[in-house]
C-alpha positions as CSV (number, residue, x, y, z in Angstrom):
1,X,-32.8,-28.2,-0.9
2,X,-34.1,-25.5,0.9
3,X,-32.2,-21.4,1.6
4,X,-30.1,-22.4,4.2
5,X,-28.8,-25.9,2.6
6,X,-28.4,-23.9,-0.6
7,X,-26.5,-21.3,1.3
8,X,-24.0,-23.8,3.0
9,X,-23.7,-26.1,-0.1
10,X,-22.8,-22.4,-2.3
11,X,-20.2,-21.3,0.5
12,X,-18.2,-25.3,0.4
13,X,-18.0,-24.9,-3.0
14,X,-17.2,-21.6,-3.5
15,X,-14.4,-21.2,-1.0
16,X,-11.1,-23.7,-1.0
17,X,-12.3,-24.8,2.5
18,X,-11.1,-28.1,2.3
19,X,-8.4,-27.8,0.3
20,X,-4.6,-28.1,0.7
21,X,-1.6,-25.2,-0.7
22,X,-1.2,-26.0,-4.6
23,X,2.2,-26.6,-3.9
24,X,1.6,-30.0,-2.4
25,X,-0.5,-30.9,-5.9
26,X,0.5,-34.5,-7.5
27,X,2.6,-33.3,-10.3
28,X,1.9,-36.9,-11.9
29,X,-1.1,-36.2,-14.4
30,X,-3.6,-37.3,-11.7
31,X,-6.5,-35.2,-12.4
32,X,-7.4,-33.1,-9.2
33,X,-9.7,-30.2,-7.9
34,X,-7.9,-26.8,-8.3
35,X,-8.7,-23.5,-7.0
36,X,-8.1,-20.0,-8.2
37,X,-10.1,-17.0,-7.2
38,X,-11.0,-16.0,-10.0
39,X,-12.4,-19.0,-11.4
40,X,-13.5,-21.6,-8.3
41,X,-12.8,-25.3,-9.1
42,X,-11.6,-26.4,-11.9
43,X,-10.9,-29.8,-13.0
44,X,-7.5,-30.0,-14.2
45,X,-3.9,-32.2,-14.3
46,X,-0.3,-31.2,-14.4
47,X,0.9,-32.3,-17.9
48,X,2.6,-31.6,-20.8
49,X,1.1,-32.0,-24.0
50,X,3.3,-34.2,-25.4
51,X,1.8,-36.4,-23.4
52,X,-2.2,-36.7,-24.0
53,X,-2.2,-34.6,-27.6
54,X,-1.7,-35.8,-31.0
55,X,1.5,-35.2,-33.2
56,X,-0.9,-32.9,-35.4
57,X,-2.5,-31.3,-32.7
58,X,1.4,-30.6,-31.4
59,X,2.8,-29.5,-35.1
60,X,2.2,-25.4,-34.2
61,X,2.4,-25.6,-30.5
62,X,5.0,-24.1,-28.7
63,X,6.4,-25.9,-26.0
64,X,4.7,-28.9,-26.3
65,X,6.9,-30.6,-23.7
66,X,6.9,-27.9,-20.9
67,X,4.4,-29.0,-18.3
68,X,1.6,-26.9,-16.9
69,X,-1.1,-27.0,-15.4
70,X,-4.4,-28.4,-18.0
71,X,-8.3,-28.0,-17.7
72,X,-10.8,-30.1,-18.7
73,X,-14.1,-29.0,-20.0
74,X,-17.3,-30.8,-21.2
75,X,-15.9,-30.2,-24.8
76,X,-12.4,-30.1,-24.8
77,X,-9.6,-29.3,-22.7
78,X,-6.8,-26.0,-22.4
79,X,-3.7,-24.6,-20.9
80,X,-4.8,-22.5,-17.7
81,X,-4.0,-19.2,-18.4
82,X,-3.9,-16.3,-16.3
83,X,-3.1,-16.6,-12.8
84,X,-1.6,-20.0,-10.9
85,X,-4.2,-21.7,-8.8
86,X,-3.3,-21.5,-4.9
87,X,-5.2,-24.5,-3.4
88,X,-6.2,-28.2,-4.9
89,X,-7.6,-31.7,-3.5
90,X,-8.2,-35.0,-5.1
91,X,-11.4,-35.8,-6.4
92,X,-14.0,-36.3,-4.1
93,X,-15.2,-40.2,-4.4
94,X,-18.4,-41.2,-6.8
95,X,-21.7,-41.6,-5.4
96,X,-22.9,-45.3,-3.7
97,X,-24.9,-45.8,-6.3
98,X,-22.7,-44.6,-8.7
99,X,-20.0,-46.7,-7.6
100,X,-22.0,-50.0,-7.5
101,X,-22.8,-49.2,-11.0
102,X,-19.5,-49.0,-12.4
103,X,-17.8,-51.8,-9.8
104,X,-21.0,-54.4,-11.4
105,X,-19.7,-53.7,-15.2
């Protein structure tokens, strides 16, 4: 990739270009793109935790049946905290080869 591709690849990604008002998001558990300001996109899913954590993990949780909005990391996953996200869209789809790989298991 040379400057300029870098350039325009940097500004997609770091702007919600594409994206529609975060008001529109599924409110289903459907993992989506979000976008906040202050963090770019995040991976994340409307949710409550009653629904994906386990009854230990929920024993000292407070309001483990409120939903909000939930991240996903390479590790684990959290509660967004601090400010609400103002723009999401759905995942973009795989790669070709990506998606002959999985559609050939």
């Amino acid at each position: 990739m040379n400057d300029e591709q870098t350039s325009q690849f940097l500004d997609l990604v770091n702007q919600p270009t594409c994206a529609r008002p975060i008001e529109s998001a599924p409110r289903n558990g459907t993992e989506i793109l979000i976008w906040r300001e202050d963090s770019g996109w995040l991976l994340a899913r409307w949710i409550a935790p009653c629904d994906f954590l386990h009854e230990r993990e929920l024993e000292d949780m407070k309001d483990a049946e409120t939903p909000d909005w939930f991240i996903a990391d390479f590790v684990s996953g959290c509660r967004l905290d601090g400010g609400e996200p103002t723009h999401w869209m759905p995942l973009p789809e795989p790669p070709v080869d990506l998606q002959r790989k999985i559609e050939d298991q």
